[in-house]
C-alpha positions in Angstrom: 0.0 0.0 0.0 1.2 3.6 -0.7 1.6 6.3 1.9 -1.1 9.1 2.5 0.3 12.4 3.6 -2.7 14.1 5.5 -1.7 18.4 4.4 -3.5 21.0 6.6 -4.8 23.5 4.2 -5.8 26.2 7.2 -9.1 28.1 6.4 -8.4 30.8 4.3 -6.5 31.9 1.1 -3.5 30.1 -0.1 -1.4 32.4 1.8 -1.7 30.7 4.9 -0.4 27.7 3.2 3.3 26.5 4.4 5.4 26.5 1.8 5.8 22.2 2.4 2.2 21.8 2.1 1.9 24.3 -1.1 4.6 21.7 -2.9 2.8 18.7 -1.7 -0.2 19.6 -3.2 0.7 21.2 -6.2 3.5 17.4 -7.3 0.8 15.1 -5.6 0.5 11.7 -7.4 -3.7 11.7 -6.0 -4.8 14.7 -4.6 -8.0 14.3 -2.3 -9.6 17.4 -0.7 -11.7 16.8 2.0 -14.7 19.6 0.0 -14.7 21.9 -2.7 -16.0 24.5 -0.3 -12.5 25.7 0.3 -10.5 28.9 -0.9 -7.6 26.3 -2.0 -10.0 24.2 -4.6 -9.8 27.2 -7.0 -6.1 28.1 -6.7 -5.5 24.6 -7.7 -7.9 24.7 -10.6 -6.3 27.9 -11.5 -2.7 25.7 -11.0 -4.2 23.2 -13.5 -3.6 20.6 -10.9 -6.4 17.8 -10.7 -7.5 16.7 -7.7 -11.4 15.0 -6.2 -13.5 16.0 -3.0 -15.5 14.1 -0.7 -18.4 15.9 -0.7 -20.0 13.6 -2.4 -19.6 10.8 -0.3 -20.5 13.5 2.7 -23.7 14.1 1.5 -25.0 10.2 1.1 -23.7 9.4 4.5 -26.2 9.4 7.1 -24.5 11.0 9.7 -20.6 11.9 10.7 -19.4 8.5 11.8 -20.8 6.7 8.6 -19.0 9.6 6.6 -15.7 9.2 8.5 -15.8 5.9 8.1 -16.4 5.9 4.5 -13.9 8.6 4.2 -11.2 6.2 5.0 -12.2 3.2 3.7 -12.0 5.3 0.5 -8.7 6.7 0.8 -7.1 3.1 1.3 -9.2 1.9 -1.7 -6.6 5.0 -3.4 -3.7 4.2 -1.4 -3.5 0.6 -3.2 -2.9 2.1 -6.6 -0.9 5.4 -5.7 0.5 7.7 -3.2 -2.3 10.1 -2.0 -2.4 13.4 -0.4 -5.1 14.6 1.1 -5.9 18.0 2.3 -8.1 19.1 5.3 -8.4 22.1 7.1 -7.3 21.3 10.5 -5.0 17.6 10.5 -5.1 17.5 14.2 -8.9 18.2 14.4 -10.5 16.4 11.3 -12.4 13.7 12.2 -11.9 11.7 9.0 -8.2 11.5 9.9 -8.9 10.0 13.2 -10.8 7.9 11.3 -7.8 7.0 9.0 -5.6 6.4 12.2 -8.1 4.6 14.3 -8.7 2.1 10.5 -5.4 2.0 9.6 -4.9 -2.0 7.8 -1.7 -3.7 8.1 1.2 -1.6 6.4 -0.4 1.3 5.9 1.6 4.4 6.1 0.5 7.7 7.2 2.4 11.5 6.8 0.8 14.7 8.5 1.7 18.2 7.8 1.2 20.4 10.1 0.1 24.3 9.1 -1.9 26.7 10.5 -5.0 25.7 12.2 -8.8 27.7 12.2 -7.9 27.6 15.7 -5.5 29.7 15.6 -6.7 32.1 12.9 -9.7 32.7 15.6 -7.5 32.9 18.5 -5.7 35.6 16.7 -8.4 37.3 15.7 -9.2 38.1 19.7 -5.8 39.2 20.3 -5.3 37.7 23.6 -3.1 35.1 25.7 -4.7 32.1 25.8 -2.6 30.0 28.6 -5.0 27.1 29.5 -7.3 27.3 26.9 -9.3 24.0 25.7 -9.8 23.2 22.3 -12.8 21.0 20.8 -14.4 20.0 17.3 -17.8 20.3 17.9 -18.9 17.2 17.0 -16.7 15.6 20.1 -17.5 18.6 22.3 -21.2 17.1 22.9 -19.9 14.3 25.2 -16.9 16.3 26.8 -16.1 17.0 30.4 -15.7 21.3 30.5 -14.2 23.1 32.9 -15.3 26.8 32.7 -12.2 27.8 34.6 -10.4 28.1 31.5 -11.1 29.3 28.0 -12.6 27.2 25.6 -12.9 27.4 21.6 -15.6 24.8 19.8 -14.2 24.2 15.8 -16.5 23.2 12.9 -19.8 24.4 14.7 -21.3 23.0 11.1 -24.9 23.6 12.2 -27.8 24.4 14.3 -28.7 21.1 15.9 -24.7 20.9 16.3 -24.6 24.1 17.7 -27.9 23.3 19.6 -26.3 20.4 21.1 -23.4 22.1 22.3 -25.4 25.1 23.8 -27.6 22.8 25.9 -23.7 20.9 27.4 -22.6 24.6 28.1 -25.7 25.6 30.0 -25.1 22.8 32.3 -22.5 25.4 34.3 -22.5 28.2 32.1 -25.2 31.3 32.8 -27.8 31.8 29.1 -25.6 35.3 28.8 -22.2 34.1 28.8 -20.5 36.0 26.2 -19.8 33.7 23.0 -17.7 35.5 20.4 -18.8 33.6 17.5 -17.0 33.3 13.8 -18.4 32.7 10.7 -16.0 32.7 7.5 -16.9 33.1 3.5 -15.4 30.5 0.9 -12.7 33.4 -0.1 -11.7 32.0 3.2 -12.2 35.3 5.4 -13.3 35.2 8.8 -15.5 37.8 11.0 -16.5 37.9 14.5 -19.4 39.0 16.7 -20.5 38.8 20.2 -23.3 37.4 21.8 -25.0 35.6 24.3 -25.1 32.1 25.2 -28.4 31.3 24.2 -28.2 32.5 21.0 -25.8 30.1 19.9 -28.0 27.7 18.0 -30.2 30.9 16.5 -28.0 31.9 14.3 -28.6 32.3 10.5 -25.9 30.0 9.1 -24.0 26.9 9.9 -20.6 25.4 7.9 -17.1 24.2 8.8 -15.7 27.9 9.4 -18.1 28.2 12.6 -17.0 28.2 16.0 -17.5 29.9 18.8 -15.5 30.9 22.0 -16.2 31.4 25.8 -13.4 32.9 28.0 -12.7 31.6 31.4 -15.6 32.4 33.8 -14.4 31.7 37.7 -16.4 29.8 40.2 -17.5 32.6 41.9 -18.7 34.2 39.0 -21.4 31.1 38.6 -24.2 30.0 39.7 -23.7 26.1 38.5 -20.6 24.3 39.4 -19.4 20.8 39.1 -17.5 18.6 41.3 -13.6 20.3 40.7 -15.4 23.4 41.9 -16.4 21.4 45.3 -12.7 20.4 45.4 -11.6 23.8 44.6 -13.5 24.9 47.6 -12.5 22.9 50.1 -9.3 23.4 49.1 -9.2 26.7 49.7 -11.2 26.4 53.2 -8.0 23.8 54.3 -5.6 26.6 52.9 -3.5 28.2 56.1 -5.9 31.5 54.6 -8.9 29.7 55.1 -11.5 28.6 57.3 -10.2 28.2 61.0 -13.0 25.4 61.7 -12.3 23.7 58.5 -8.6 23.7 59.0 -8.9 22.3 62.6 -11.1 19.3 61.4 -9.5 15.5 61.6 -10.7 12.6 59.7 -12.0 11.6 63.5 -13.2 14.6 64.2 -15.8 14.7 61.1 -17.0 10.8 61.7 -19.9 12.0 63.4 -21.0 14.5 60.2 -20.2 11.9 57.9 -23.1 9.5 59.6 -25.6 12.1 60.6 -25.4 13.4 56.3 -26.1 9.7 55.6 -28.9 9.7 57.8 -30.5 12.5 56.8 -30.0 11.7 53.0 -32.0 8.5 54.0 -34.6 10.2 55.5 -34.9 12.4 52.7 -35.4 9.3 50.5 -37.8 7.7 52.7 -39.8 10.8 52.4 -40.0 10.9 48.5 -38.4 14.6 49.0 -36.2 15.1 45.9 -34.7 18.8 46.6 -34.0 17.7 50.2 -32.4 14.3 48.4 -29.9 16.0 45.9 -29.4 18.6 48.8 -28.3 16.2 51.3 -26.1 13.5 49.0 -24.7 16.9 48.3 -23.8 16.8 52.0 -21.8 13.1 51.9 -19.8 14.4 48.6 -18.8 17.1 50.7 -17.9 15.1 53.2 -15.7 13.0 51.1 -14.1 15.7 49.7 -13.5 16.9 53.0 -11.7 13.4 54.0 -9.9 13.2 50.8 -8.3 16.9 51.2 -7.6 16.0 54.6 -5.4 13.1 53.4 -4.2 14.9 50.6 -3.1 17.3 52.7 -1.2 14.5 54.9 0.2 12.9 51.5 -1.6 10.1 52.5 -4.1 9.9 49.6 -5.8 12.2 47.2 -9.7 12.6 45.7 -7.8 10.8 42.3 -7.1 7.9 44.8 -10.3 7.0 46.0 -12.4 7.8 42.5 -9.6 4.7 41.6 -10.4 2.7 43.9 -13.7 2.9 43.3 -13.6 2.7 39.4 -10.9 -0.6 39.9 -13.4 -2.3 42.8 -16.3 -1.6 40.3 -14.6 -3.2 36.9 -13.2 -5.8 39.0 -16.5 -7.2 40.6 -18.9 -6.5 37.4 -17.0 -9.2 34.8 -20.3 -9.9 33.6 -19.9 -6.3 32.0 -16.2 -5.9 31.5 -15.2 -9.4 31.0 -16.4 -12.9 29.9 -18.0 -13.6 33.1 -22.0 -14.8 32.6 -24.6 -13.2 35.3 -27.9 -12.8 34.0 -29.7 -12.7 37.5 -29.1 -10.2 40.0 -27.9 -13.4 42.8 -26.0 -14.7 40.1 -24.3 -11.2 40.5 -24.4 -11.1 43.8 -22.8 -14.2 44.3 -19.9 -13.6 41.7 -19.2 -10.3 44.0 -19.0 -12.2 47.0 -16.9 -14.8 45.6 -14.3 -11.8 44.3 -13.9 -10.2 47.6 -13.1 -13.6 49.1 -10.6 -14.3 46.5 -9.1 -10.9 46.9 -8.6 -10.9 50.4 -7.5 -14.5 51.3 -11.0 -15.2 53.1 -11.5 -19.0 53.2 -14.1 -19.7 55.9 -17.9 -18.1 57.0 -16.5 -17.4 60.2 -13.3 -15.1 58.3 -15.7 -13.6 56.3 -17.6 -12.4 59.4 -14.9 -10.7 61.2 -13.8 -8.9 57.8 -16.8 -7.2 58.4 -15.6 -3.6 59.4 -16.3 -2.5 62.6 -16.8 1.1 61.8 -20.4 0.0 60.9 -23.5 0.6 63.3 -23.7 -2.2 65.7 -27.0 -2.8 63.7 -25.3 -3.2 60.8 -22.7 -5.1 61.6 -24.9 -7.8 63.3 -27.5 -7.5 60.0 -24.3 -8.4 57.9 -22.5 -11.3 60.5 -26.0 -13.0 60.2 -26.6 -12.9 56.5 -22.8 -14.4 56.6 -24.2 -17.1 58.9 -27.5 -17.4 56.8 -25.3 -18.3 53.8 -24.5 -21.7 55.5 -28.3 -22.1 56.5 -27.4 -21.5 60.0 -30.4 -19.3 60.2 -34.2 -19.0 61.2 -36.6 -20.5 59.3 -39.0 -17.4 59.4 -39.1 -14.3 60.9 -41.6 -15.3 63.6 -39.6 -18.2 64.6 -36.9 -15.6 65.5 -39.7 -13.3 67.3 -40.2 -16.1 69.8 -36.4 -15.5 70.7 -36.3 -11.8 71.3 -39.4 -12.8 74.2 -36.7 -15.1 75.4 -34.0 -12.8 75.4 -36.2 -10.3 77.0 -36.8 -12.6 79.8 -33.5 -12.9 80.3 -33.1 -9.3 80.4 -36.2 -9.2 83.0 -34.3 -12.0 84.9 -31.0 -10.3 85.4 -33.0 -6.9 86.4 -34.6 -8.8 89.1 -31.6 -10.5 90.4 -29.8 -7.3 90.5 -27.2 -9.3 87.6 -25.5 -6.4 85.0 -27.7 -6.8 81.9 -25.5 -5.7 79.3 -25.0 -8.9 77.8 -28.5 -10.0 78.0 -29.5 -6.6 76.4 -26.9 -7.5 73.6 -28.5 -10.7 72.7 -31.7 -9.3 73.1 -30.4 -6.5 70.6 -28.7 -9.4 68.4 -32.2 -11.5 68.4 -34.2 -8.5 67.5 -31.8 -7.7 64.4 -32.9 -10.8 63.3 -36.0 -10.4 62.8 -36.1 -7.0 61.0 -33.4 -9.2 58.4 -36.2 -11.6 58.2 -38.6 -9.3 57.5 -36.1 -7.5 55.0 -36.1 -4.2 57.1 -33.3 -2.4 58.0 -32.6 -2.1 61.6 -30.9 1.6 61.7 -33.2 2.4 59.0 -36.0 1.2 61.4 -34.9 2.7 64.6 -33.8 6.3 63.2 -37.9 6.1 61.7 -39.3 5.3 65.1 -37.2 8.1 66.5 -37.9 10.9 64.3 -41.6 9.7 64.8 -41.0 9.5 69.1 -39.8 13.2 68.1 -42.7 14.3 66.2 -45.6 12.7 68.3 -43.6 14.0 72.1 -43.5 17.8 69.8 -47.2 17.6 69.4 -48.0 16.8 72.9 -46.1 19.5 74.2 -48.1 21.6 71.9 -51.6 20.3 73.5 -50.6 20.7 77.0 -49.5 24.2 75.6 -53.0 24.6 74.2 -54.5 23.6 77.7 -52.8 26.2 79.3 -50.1 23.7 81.0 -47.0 23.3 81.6 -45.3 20.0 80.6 -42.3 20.4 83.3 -45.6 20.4 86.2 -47.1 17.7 85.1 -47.0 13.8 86.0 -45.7 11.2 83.9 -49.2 9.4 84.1 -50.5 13.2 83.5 -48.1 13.0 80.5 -49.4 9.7 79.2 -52.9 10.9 78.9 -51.6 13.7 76.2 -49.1 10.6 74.7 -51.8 8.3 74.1 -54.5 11.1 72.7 -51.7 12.2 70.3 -51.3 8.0 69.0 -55.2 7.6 68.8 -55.2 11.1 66.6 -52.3 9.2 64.3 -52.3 5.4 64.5 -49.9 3.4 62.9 -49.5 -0.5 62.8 -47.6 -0.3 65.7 -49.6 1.2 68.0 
């Protein structure tokens, strides 16, 4: 197969042409332009110089990846009978010659010339540094991760639902009147410029190859939408010896207690179908890991990149059924291939060495609910969950025995805590879950019996307990529940 030498044409008149590329395409054996709409298609006609487009083939594909594809499946089909140029307007932006890279058969050679870029025709049209700036085609902007902290210039805007596309990805952080200086070029190749806002970027009256559009950097706290390197950013600067002196004083101890109050509330905000107070409190427990993670960081311990790995390797390497050969087509098949994995990775031969890798930073709750489902695996287990209600009334009796005897009940009161876990496993109910309900709902009903002694002109600090019971009971008959 004969080489292809990939010549950037640039977007305007020959003059921007290097003086290697001119000489390319002027003693090329096949010359292939990517479309006729292009300043250089009538210099060469004027150099008598033969040459094809694909604009042909770019108007029977059905979209860009069908074209790109075809594109380079056509310019092998040439490369088998003679050396071919082919000329776009930007080498290290066209799509088609990713597409030639990324198709490449077996011996196939491939030359670029570098030349000057519609990048940097625009970028020298606004006259200013541009240290950090990101550069995107359009077409690959639509799935790309943006950082509005720097600059940002979007190529080959080629048409409204493009552009449309792109506009809705920058309104996920930008404001609808960002300024947008937006270009639009003729086919003598010269190029003009206007500003205007955001939302008018898909409204405008034309569309081709010589659109794009740039937005200069627009800091943090110049937004109203921010992603999550603007959380990091933050707490970054509240840990900075300039920042905030409660922030900086914090520990990864010292925070344990906010980390599993924010998970709490972020279930009670689920259990309550409230969907502001959801994304507002898991907003919350990202902080808090942030918070851990710039702690560490700050320690050279670990870093936010650290435990985003971890979590990205743990994921990959317990879901083979998606990233390898392994089958699961049930969620215990998945379930059980997870289980299997963690025992493999951490040397765990035996139920009872499964249990105690169980970490103890979990709830007492917890930890029981997951040393029994250990146990359960081997059938050492209730049969149902009122078999395992008949033990908690045995416990308690124990309990009621050592009160009576004057015995310390704490390990009675264990078992009878242990028993109890049981049966909310059973009955597939979470125990923390369970208990943190019952006493947000303790709270509420004791809040409105305060308020009806209030209304009867009492005082609850003068009254009785039985008093007190008379309000507690009226308030349970006014909002009964299954339990009573």
């Amino acid at each position: 197969m004969h080489p292809i030498t990939v010549a950037t044409l640039s977007t305007g008149n020959p003059s921007l042409l290097t003086r290697q590329c001119a000489d390319t395409l002027l003693h090329a054996p096949t010359l292939v332009l990517r479309t006729q709409r292009h300043p250089i298609a009538a210099w060469l006609t004027a150099q008598n110089i033969m040459f094809t487009t694909l604009d042909a083939l770019h108007d029977s594909s059905e979209d860009f990846d069908a074209f790109n594809t075809a594109a380079a499946s056509h310019l092998y089909s040439l490369a088998t009978q003679n050396a071919v140029v082919y000329g776009v307007l930007d080498a290290g932006m066209d799509a088609t010659v990713a597409a030639l890279h990324a198709s490449a058969p077996a011996g196939a050679t491939i030359h670029t010339l570098a030349g000057i870029s519609h990048a940097d025709r625009c970028l020298a049209m606004l006259g200013a540094s541009q240290s950090g700036l990101r550069i995107y085609a359009a077409e690959d902007f639509r799935e790309a991760r943006m950082s509005p902290n720097e600059a940002l210039l979007l190529c080959e805007l080629h048409s409204q639902p493009c552009a449309g596309d792109c506009k809705l990805q920058l309104l996920r952080l930008y404001p609808e009147d960002a300024p947008v200086t937006f270009f639009t070029g003729l086919l003598n190749g010269t190029l003009s410029m206007q500003t205007l806002p955001l939302v008018e970027l898909d409204r405008q009256s034309a569309y081709d190859h010589l659109t794009a559009c740039y937005l200069p950097a627009m800091p943090m706290v110049q937004r109203k939408l921010f992603d999550m390197d603007d959380l990091i950013a933050v707490m970054k600067r509240l840990r900075a010896p300039n920042g905030c002196p409660w922030d900086k004083e914090q520990t990864h101890e010292s925070l344990l207690p906010y980390l599993l109050e924010e998970c709490y509330e972020f279930i009670g905000a689920v259990r309550e179908a409230d969907i502001d107070h959801m994304y507002d409190e898991l907003g919350d427990v990202l902080l808090q890991v942030v918070f851990h993670a710039e702690i560490a960081r700050q320690h050279a311990t670990f870093d936010i990149e650290d435990v985003t790995t971890a979590v990205v390797q743990k994921m990959v390497e317990r879901h083979p059924h998606i990233f390898a050969s392994v089958k699961a087509e049930t969620s215990a098949q998945v379930l059980t291939n997870w289980d299997a994995i963690k025992r493999a990775q951490r040397g765990i031969h035996t139920t009872a060495e499964a249990m105690e890798d169980i970490s103890s930073g979990l709830s007492a709750t917890l930890r029981a609910d997951k040393v029994q489902r250990k146990a359960a695996k081997v059938r050492f287990d209730f049969p149902d969950a009122l078999t395992a209600l008949a033990k908690v009334h045995e416990e308690a009796q124990e309990v009621a025995d050592c009160l009576q005897t004057g015995v310390d009940p704490q390990d009675e009161l264990g078992d009878l805590f242990f028993s109890i876990v049981n049966v909310c496993r059973l009955c597939k109910v979470n125990p923390d879950i369970a208990l943190y309900a019952a006493t947000n709902k303790f709270i509420d009903r004791f809040r409105k019996m305060e308020i009806s002694i209030q209304k009867a002109g009492k005082s609850i600090e003068h009254l009785t307990l039985s008093e007190m019971d008379v309000y507690w009971e009226a308030e349970k008959q006014a909002t009964p529940t299954i339990d009573g």
